[in-house]
PATOR-590601 format. One line per 5 residues: number of its first residue (from 1); for each residue x, y, z of N, C-alpha, C. Coordinates in Angstrom, 1 decimal, m for minus. Example, Ala and Ser with C-alpha at 12.3 -4.5 7.8 and 13.67 -1.06 7.14 Angstrom:
<rs>
1) 13.2 m5.7 7.8 12.3 m4.5 7.8 13.2 m3.3 7.8 | 12.8 m2.2 7.1 13.7 m1.1 7.1 12.9 0.0 7.9
</rs>
This chain:
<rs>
1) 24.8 1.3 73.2 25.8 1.5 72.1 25.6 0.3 71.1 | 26.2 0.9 69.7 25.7 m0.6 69.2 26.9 m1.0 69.0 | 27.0 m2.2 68.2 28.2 m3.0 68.1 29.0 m2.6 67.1 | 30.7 m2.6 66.9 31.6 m2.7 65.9 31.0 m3.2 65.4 | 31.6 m2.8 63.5 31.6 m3.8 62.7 32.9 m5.2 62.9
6) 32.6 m6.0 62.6 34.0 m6.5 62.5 34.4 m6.9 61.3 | 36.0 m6.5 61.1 36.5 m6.8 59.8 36.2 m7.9 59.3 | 36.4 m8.1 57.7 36.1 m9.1 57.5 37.6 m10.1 57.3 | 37.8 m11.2 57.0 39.2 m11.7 56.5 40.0 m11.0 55.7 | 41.4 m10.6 55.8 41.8 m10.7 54.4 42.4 m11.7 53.4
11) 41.6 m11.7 52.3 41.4 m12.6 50.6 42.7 m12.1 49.7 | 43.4 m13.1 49.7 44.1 m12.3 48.3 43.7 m12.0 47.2 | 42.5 m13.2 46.9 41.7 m13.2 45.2 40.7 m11.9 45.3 | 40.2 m11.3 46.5 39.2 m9.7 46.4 40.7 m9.0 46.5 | 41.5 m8.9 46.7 42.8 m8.0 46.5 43.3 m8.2 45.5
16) 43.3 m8.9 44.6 43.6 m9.2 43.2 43.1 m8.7 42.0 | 41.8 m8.9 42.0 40.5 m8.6 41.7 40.5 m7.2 41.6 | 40.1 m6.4 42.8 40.6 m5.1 43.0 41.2 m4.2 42.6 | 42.5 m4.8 42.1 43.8 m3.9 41.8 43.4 m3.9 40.2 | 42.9 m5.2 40.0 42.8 m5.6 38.3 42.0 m4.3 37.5
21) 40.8 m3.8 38.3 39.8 m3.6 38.2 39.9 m2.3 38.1 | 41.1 m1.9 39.1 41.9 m0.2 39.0 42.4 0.0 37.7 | 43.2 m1.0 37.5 44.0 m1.1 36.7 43.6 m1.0 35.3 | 42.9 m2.4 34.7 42.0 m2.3 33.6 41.0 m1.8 33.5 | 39.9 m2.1 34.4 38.4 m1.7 34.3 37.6 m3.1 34.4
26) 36.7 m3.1 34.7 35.4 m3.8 34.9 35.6 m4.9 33.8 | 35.3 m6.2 34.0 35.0 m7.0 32.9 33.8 m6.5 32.3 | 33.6 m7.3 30.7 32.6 m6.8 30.2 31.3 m7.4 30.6 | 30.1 m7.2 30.3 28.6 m7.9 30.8 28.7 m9.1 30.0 | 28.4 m10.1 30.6 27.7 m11.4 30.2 26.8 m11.3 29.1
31) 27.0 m12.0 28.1 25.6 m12.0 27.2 24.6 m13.1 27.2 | 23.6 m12.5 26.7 22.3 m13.9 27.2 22.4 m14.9 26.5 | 22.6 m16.1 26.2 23.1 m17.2 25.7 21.4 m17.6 24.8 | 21.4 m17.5 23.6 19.7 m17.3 22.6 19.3 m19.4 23.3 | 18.3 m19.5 23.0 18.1 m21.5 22.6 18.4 m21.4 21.4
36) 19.3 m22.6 21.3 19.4 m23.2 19.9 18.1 m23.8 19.4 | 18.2 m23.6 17.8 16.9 m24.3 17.3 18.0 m25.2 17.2 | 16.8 m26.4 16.9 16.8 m28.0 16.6 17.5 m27.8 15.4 | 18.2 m28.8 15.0 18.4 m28.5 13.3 17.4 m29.8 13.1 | 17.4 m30.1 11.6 16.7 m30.7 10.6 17.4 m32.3 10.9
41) 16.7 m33.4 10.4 17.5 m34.7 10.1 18.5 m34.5 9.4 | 19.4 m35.0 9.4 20.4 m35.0 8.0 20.1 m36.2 6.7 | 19.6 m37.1 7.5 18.8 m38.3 6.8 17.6 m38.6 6.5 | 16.4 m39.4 5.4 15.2 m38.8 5.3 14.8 m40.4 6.3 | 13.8 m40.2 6.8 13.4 m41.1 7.8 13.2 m42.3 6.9
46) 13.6 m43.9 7.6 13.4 m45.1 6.5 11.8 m45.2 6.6 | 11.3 m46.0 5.6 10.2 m46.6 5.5 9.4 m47.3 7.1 | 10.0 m48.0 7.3 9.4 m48.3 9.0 9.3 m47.5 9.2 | 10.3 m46.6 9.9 9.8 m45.4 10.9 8.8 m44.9 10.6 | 8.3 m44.3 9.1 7.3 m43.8 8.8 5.4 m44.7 8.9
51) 6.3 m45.7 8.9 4.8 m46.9 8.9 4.4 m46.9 11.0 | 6.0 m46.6 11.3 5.4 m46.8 13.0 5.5 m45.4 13.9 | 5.5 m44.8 12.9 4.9 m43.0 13.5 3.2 m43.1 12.7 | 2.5 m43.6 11.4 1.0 m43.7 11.7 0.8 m44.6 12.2 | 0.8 m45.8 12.8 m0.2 m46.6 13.6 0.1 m45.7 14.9
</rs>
């Protein structure tokens, strides 16, 4: 013979959940969240920085 299932606990938040679900319908799908591009400096780079970005 094989074995019973055995119940599982009862949850109030999957009974909540549940009824919601009857009641309104399914949440909507997640959407895919794009990468942000970088933005631009807002400032133009000083003189040094530019002397110690060529060496």
């Amino acid at each position: 013979m094989t074995k019973k299932k055995k119940p599982k606990p009862f949850r109030a938040v999957t009974a909540v959940k549940a009824l919601a679900r009857e009641r309104i319908g399914a949440p909507k799908a997640g959407q895919v969240v794009k990468e942000k591009t970088r933005k631009p400096e807002k400032h133009k780079p000083t003189l040094q920085k530019i002397l110690t970005d060529l060496s």
